[in-house]
MARPA-264196 format. One record per residue (C-alpha): chain; x, y, z. Coordinates in Angstrom, 2 decimals, m for minus. Layout:
BEGIN
(atom A; (X; Y; Z))
...
END
This chain:
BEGIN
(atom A; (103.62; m95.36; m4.26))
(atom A; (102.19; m95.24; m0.72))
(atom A; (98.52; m95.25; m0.16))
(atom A; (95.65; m95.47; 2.39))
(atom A; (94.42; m98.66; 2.49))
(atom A; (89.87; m98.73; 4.15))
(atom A; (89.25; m101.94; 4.71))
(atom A; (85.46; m103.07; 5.40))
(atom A; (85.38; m106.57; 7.61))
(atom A; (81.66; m108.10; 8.18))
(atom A; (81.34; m110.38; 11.38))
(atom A; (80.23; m113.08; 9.60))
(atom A; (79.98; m115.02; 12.90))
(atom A; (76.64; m115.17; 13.63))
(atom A; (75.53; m117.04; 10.32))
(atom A; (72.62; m119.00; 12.74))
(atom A; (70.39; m115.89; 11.79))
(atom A; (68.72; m114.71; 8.67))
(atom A; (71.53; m112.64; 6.53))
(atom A; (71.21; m111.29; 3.10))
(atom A; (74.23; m110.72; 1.46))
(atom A; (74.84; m107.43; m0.28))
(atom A; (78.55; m107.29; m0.79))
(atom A; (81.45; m108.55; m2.52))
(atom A; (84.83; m108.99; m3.04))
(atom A; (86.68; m106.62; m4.41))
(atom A; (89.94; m105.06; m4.75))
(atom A; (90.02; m101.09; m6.30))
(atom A; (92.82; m99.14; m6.36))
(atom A; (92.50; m95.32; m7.71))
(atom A; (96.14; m94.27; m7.90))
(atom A; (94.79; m90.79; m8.75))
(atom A; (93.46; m90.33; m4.84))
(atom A; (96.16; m92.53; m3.38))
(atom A; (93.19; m94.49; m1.71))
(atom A; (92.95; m98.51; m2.07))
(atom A; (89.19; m100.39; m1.46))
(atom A; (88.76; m103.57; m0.31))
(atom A; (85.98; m104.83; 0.74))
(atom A; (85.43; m108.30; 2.18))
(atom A; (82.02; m110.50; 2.83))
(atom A; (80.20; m107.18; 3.18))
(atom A; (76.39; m108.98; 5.01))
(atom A; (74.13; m107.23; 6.55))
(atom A; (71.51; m108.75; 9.15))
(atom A; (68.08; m108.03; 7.70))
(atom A; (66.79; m108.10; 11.06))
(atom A; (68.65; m105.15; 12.27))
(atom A; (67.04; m102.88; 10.02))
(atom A; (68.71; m99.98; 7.90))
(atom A; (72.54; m99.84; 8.50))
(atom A; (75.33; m96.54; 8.33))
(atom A; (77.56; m98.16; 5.51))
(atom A; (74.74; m98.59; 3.56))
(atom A; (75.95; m95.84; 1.37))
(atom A; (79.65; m96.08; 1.13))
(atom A; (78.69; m99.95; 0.69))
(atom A; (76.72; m99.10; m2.51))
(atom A; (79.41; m96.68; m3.74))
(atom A; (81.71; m100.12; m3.49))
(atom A; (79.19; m102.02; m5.14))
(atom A; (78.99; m99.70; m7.95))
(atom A; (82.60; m99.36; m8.46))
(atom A; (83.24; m103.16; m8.31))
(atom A; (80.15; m103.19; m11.09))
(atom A; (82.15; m100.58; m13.55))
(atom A; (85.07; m102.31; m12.69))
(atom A; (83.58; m105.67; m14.12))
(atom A; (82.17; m104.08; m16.79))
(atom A; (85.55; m102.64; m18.34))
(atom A; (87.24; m105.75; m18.18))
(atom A; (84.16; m107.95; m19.81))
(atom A; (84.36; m105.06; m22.60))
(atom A; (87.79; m105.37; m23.25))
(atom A; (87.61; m108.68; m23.43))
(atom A; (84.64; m108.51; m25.82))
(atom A; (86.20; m105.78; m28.26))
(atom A; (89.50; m108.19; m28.23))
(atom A; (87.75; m111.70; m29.19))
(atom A; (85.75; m109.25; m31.62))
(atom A; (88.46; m107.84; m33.44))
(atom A; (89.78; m110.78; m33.33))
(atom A; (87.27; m112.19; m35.72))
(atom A; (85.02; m114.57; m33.61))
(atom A; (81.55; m114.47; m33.73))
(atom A; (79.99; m112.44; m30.63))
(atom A; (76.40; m113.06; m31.40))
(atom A; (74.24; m116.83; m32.21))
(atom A; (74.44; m117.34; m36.31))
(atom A; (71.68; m116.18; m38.02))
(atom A; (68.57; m118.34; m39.33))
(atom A; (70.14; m120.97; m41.78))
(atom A; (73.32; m121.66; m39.83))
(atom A; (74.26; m123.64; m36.50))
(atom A; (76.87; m123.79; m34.74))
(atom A; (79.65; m126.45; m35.55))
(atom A; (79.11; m129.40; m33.21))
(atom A; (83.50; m129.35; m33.10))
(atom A; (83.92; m126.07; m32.34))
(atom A; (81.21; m123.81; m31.18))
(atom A; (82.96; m120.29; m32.36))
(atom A; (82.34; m121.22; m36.13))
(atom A; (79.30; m121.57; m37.76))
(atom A; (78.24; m124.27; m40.32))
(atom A; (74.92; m124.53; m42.66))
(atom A; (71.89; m125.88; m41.90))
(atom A; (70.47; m127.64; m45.16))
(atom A; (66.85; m126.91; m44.48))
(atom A; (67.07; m123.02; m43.17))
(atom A; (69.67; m122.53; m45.60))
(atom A; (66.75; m123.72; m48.55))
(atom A; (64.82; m121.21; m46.94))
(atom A; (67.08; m118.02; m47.42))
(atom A; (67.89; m118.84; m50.69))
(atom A; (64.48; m119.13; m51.88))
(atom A; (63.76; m115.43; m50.01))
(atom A; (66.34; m114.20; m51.91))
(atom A; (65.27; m115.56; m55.21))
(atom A; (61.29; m113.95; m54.76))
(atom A; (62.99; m110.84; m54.08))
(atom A; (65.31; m110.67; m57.15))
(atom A; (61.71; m111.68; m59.07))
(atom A; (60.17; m108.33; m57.74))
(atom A; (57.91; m109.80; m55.35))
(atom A; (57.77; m107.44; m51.81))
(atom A; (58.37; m108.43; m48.62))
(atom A; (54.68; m108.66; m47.66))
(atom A; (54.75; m111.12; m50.54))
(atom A; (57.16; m113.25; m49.30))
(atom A; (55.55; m113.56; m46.27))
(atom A; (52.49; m114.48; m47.53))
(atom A; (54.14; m117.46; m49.66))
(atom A; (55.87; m118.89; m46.79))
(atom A; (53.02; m119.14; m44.64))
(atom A; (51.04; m120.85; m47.32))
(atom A; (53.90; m123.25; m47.89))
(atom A; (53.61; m123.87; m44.08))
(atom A; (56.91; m122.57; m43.77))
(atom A; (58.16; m122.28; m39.72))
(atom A; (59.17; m118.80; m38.82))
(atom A; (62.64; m118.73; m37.71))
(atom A; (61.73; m119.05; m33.65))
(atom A; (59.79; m122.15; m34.36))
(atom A; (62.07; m123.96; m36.18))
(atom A; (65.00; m123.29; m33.43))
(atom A; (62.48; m124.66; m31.06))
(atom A; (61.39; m127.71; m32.92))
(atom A; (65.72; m128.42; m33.01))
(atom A; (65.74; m127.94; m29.35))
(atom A; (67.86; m125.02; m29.86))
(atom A; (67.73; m121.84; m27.06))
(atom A; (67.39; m118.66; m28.34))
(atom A; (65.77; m115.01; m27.12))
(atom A; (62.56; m114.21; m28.31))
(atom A; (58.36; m115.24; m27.51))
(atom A; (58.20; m118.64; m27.48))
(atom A; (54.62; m119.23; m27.87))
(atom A; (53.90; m118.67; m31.17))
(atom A; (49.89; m118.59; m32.20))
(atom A; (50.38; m119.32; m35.67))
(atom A; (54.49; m120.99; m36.05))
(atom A; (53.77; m120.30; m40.00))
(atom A; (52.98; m117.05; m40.03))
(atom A; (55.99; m114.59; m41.28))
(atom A; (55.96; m111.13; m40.48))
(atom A; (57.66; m108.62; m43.63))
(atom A; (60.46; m107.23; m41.04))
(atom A; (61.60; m110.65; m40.14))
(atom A; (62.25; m110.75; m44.75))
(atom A; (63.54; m107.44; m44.51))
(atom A; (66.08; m108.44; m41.60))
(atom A; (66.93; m111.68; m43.36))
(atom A; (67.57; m110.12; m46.94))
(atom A; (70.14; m107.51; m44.91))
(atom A; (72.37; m109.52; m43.53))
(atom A; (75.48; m109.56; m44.74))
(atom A; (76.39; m112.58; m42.73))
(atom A; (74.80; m114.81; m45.74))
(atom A; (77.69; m114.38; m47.95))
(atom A; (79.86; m116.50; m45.57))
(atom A; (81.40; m113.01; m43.77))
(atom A; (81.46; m112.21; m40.07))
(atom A; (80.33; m109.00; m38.53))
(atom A; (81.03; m108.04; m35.07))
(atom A; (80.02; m104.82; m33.26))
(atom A; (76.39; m104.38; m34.88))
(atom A; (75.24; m102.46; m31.84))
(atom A; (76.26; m101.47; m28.82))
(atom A; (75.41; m100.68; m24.85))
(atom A; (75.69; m97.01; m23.21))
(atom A; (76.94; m98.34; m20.07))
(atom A; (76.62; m101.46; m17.83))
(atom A; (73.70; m99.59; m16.05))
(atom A; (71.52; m99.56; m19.61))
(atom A; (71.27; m102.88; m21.15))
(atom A; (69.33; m101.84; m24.43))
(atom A; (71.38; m102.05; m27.41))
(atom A; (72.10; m99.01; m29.80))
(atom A; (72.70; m99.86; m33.13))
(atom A; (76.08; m99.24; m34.16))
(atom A; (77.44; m96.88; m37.12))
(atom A; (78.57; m98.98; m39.94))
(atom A; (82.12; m97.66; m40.06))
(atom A; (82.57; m99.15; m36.58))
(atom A; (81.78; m102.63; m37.60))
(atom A; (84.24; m105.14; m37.47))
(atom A; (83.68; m106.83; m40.53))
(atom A; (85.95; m110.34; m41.99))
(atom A; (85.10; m112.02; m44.69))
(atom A; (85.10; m115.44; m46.28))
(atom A; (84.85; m116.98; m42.75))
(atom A; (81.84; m119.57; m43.08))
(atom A; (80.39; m121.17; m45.77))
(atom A; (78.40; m118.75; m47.92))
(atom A; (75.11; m119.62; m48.33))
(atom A; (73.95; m116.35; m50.74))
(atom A; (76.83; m115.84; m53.40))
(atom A; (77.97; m111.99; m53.23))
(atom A; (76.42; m110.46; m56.04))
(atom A; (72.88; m111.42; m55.67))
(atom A; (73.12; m110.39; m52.28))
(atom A; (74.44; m107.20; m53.53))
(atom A; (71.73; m107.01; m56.14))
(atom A; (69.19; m107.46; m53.26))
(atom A; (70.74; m104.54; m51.36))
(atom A; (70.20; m101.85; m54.16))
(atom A; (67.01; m102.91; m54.46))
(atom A; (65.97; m102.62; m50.53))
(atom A; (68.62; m100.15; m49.51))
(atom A; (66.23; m96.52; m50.76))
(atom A; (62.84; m96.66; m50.31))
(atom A; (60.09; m100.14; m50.40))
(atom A; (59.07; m100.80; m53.20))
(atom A; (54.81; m100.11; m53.94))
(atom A; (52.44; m102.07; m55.85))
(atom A; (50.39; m100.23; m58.25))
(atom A; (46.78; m99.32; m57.74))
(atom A; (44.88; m101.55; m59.89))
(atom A; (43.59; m104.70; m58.81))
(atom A; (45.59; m108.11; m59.00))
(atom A; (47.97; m106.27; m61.50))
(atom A; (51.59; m107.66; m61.07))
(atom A; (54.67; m104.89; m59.75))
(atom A; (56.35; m103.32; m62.76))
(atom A; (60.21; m104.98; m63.53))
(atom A; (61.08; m101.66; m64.37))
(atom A; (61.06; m100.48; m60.21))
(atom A; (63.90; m99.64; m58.28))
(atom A; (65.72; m99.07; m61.52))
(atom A; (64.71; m95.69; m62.77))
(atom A; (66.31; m92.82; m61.17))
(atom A; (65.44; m89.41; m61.95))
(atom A; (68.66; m87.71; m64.01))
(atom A; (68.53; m84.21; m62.01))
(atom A; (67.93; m85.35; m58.53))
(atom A; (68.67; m88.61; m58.51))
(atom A; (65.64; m89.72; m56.80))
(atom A; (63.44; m92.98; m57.74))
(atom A; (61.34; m93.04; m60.05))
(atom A; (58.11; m94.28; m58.74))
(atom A; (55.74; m96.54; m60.32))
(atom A; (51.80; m95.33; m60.74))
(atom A; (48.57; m96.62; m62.60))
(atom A; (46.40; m94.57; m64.30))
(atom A; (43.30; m93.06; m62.27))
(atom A; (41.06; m93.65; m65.60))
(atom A; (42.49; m96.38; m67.81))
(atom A; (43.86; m98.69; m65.76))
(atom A; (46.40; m100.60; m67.94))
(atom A; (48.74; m97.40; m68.31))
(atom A; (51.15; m97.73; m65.33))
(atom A; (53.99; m94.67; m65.59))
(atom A; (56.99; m93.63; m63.74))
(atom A; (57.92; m90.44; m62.28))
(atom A; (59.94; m88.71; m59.74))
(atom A; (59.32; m89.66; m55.72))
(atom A; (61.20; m85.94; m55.23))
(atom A; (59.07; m83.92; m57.85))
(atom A; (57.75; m80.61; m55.33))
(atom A; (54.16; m80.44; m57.16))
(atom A; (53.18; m84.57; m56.46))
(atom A; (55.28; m84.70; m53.01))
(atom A; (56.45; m81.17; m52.15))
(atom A; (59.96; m82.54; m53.10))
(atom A; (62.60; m80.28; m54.78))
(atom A; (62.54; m81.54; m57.76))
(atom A; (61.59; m79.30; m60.52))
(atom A; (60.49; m81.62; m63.60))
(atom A; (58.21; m84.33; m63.37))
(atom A; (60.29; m87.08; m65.50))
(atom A; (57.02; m88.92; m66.41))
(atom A; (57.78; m92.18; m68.60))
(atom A; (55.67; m94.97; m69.72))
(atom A; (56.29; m98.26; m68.70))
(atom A; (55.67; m99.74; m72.22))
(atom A; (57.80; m97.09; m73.83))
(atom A; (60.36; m98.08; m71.20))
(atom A; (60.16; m101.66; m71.68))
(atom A; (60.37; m101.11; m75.40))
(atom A; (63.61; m98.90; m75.66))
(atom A; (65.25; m101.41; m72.95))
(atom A; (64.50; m104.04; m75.36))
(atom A; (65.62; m102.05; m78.83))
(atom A; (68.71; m101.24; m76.72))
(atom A; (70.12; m104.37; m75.50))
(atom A; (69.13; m106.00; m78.75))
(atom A; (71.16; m103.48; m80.34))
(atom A; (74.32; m104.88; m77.71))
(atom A; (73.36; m108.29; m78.97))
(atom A; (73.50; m107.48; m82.65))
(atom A; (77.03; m105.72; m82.25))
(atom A; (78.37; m109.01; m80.11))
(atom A; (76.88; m111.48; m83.09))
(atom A; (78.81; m109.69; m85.53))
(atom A; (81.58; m108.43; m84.34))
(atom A; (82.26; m110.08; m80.98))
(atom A; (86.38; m109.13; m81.13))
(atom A; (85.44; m105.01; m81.56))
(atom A; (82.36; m105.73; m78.72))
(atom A; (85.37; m107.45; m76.38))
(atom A; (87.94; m104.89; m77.17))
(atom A; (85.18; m101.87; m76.05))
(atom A; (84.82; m103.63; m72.74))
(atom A; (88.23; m104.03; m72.13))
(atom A; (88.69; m100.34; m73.01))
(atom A; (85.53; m99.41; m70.58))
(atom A; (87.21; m102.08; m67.55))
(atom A; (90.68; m100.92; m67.72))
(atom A; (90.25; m97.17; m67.07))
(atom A; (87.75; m97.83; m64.38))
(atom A; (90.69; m100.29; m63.34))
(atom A; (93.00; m97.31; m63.02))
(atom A; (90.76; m95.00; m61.27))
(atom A; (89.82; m97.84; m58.83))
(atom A; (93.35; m98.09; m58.03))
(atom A; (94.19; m94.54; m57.85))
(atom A; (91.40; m93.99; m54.97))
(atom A; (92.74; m97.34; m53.52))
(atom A; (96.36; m96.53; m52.79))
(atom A; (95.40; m93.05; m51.55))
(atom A; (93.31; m94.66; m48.57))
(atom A; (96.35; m96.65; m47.96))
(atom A; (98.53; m94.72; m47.83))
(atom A; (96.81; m93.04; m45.52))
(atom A; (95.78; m95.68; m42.89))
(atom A; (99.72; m96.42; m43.23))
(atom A; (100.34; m93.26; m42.19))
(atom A; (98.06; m93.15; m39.21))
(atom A; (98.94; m97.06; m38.60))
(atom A; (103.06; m95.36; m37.97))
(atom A; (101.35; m92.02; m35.81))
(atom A; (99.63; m94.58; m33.47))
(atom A; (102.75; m96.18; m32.52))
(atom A; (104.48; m93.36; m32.23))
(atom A; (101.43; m92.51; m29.60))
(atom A; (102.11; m95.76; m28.26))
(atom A; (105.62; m95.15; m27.32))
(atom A; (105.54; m91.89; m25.72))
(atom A; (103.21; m93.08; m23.57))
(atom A; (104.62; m95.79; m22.40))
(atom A; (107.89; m93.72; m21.88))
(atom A; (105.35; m91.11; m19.81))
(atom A; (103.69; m93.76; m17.48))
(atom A; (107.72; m95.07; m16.93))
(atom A; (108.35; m91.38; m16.09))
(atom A; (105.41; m90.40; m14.02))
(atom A; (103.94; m88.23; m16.04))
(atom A; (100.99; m90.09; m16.77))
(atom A; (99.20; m92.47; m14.08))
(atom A; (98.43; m96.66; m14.60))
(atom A; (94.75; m96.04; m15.10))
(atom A; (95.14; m93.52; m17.69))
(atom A; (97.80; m95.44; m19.40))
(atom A; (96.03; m98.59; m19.57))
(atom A; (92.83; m96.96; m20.95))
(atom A; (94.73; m94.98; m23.68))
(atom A; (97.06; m98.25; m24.56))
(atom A; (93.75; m100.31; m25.24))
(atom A; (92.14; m97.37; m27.38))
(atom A; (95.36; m97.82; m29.30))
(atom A; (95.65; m100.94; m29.42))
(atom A; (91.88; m101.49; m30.60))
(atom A; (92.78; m98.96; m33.11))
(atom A; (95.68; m100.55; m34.03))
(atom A; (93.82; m103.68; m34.97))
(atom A; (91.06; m102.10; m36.74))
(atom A; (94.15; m100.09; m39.22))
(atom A; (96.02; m103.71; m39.38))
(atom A; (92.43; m105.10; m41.12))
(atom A; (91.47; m102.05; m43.26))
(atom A; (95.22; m102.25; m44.70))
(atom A; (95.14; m105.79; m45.13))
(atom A; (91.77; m105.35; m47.03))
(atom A; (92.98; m102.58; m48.85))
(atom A; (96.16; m104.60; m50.35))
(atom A; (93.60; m108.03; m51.28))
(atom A; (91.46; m105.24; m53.46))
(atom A; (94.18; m103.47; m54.90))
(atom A; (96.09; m107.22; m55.62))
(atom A; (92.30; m108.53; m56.87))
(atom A; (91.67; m105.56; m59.53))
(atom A; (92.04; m108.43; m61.97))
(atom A; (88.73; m109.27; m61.05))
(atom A; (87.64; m106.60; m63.38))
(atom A; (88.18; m109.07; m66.70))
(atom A; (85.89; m111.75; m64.96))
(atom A; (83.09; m108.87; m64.48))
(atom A; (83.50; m108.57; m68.37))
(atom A; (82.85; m111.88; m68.96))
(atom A; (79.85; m112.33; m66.75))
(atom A; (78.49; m109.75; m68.92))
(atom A; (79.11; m110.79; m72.35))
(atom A; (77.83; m113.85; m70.99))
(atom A; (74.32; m112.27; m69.54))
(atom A; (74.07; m110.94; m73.08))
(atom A; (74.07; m114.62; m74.43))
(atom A; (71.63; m115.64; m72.53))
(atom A; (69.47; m112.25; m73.42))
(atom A; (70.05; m113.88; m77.06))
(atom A; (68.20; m116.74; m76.06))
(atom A; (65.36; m115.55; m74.95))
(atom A; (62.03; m113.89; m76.60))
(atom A; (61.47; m110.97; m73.84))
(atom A; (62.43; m109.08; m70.85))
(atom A; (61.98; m110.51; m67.41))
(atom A; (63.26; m109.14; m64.03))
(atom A; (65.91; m111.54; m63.13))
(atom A; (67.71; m111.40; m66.46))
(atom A; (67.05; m107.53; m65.85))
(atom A; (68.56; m107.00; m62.75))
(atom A; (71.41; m109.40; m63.94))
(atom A; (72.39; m107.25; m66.81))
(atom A; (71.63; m103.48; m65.66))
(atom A; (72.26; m102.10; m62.62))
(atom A; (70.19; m98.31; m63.16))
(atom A; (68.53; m96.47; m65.45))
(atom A; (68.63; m92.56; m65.67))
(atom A; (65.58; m91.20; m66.74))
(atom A; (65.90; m87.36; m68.46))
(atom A; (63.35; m84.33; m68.82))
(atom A; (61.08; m84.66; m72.07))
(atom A; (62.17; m81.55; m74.49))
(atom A; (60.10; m80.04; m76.50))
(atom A; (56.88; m80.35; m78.04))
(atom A; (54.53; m82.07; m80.16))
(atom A; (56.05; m84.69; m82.52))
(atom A; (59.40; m82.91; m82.09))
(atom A; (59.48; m84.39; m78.41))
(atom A; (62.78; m86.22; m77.07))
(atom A; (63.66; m87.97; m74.21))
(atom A; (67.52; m89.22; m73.13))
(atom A; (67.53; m92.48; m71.17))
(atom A; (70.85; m93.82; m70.17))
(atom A; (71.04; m97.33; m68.71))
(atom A; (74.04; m98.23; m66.76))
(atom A; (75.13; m102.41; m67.15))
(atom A; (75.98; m104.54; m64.35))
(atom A; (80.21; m104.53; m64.31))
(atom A; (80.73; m102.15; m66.42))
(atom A; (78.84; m98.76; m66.13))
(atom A; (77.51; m96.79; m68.70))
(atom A; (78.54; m97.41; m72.36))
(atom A; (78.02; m96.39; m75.76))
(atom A; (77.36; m99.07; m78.36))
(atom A; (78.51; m97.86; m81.85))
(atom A; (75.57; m97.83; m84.41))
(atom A; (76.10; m99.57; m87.73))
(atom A; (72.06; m99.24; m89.19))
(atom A; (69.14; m96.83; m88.54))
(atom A; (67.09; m95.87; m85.94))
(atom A; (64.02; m97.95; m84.42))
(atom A; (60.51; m97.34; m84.54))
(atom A; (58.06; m98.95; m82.54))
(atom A; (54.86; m99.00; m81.74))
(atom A; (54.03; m99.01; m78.27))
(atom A; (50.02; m98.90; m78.58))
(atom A; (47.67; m98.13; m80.86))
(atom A; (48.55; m94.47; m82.35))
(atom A; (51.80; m93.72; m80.65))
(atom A; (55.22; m94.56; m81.59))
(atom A; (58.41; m94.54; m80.23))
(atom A; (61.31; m93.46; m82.17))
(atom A; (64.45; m94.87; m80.68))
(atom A; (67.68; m92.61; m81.45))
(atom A; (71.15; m93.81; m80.50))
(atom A; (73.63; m91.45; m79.26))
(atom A; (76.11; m92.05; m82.28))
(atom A; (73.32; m92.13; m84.68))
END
């Protein structure tokens, strides 16, 4: 294809005076206008004042800017897809000394993490956390790079290198990148003219897993999440009084909303529960209160999985056959939902080279231009790559559904060690149940009932059959609770 050719030649001759150079080298060629840029040692003597190519020279400049800027992105989205890190590992890893695109633990940080992660799963708050550290004279994550001689971004003087802040928790218990997984793509720029980064939906991460060396195993990371993921979690009222294990657990049954955790304006030992949506308290749209006692709570929790416990002790074949009952059909429906999404990346995988062809066979033709073809080929080809992962994932879950017997024996196991033990805590509670649904009270008087449904780690909601009475127990002094099983 012919084209004009404007060509832009500096005398760069009389380098014995002051010159500041503007320019660059560059080479454009828009196939779409037939017109071909080059522009060559572009200087301009700063003596002589303002210049008439000062203009087109700063259209060039731009051009050869947006230029550089689609090529570094390309190259970006391809080492990122490609599953190398594109940002510095997080607090608790370094990067190998043998090769610097994998990341390897660091003993000390890595103590750190874990031992975040732990105060969280014990209910403590971020705040909390914080606090701890500092008096542990714990080095906040910039200090510590700095005492290794490591460079990163960020303040460097510190006033206080112990004190932790409750976002720098909250952005440590969120990554994902603990669990030994690489994520790529977290945020993103607007153009090469706006260098603040947007953060970046989730379903266009690049995410590969089982890269690095985990230094949080997956389900207490997981645990964490559900716990963080809503709403923060609030002290009560009183004075000194320790948070509740019951929050983050209790969801309302109509709105599914938390259940929040209060004290008692007058007698400050009552602390209650009720729902964060209910429209009188918080001009939600919830319609019922779902008020609940914490000690009636704790006390049908405990009837309940001592109940589970009783029914494992004597009958642990029936309680192993129920669970393999509960595991399988959640197996099948798992699976079901599974091959539908692949077979229908598949599908799109085979459409998007079918795109790919004809497009190639159009730019052979004529009917579509180089430029356009070689920004439509790399959206295809990213898109390509993305498909070639999420199928590849897809077939590792569907091939790993076995996993589901291993869930079942993490949980009778759980339930051994609940045998041990004389009372509830929140580790062992968070280990066993993942949520509890909280009902409406009906009726009135002593003819009053509540449903509570509590849904186990693994395994979901289940009913226990009942092979004695019901429970009563006393939760203070005058007031019962009469604990009524489904079956019963």
């Amino acid at each position: 294809m012919e084209y004009v050719s404007v060509i832009i030649v500096k005398d760069m001759s009389r380098l014995g005076r002051d010159y500041l150079q503007v320019g660059y080298y560059t080479d454009t060629y828009f196939p779409d206008r037939n017109i071909r840029f080059i522009a060559v040692n572009d200087c301009v003597d700063s003596a002589d004042g303002e210049n008439e190519l000062a203009p087109f020279r700063n259209v060039m400049n731009e051009m050869y800017a947006r230029d550089i800027s689609r090529k570094v992105r390309s190259s970006h989205r391809l080492r990122g897809n490609a599953g190398e890190p594109l940002s510095q590992p997080p607090y608790g890893y370094l990067k190998s000394p043998e090769n610097k695109k994998k990341w390897v633990v660091d003993p000390e940080a890595a103590q750190v993490v874990q031992d975040i992660f732990r105060m969280c799963l014990e209910g403590k708050g971020n705040e909390t956390i914080a606090r701890i550290l500092q008096e542990r004279k714990v080095l906040i994550p910039m200090a510590y790079w700095r005492e290794k001689g490591l460079g990163r971004g960020g303040t460097k003087a510190q006033p206080n290198p112990y004190k932790w802040c409750k976002s720098t928790i909250a952005k440590i218990l969120a990554q994902q990148e603990y669990c030994g997984d690489v994520i790529n793509f977290k945020t993103y720029s607007k153009s090469f003219k706006n260098k603040a980064r947007i953060p970046n939906p989730e379903e266009n991460w690049a995410v590969f897993k089982d890269v690095h060396e985990p230094i949080i195993d997956r389900e207490t990371f997981e645990a964490v999440q559900k716990l963080t993921k809503k709403t923060k979690r609030r002290a009560p009222k009183a004075d000194n009084a320790p948070k509740n294990m019951f929050c983050d657990l209790l969801y309302c049954a109509d709105c599914g909303s938390k259940l929040w955790s209060h004290v008692n304006t007058i007698n400050k030992d009552i602390q209650y529960f009720s729902c964060s949506n209910y429209k009188v308290d918080t001009r939600g749209t919830c319609e019922s209160r779902h008020y609940i006692r914490a000690d009636a709570m704790e006390q049908v929790v405990m009837l309940e999985l001592k109940r589970m416990a009783r029914f494992l002790q004597n009958d642990e074949e029936a309680f192993a056959d129920l669970l393999a009952q509960k595991t399988q059909k959640d197996i099948i429906n798992e699976q079901k939902a599974l091959k539908g999404e692949l077979q229908r990346c598949t599908a799109r995988n085979q459409k998007v080279a079918e795109l790919y062809e004809k497009l190639y066979e159009d730019n052979v033709s004529g009917k579509v231009t180089d430029e356009w073809f070689m920004q439509l080929s790399h959206k295809y080809e990213v898109e390509r790559m993305e498909l070639k992962s999420k199928i590849a994932t897809l077939n590792d879950r569907i091939n790993n559904l076995g996993t589901m017997q291993q869930n079942k024996d993490r949980f009778i196991s759980a339930i051994r060690r609940f045998m041990e033990m004389q009372k509830l805590t929140a580790p062992l509670l968070r280990e066993l149940i993942d949520e509890i649904t909280v009902c409406e009270t009906e009726g009135v008087g002593k003819s009053r009932s509540q449903r509570i449904m509590i849904h186990y780690k693994f395994i979901g909601y289940i009913e226990i059959p009942e092979c004695g009475s019901n429970y009563k127990s006393d939760t203070r002094k005058g007031v019962a609770v009469e604990y009524i099983t489904k079956s019963a």
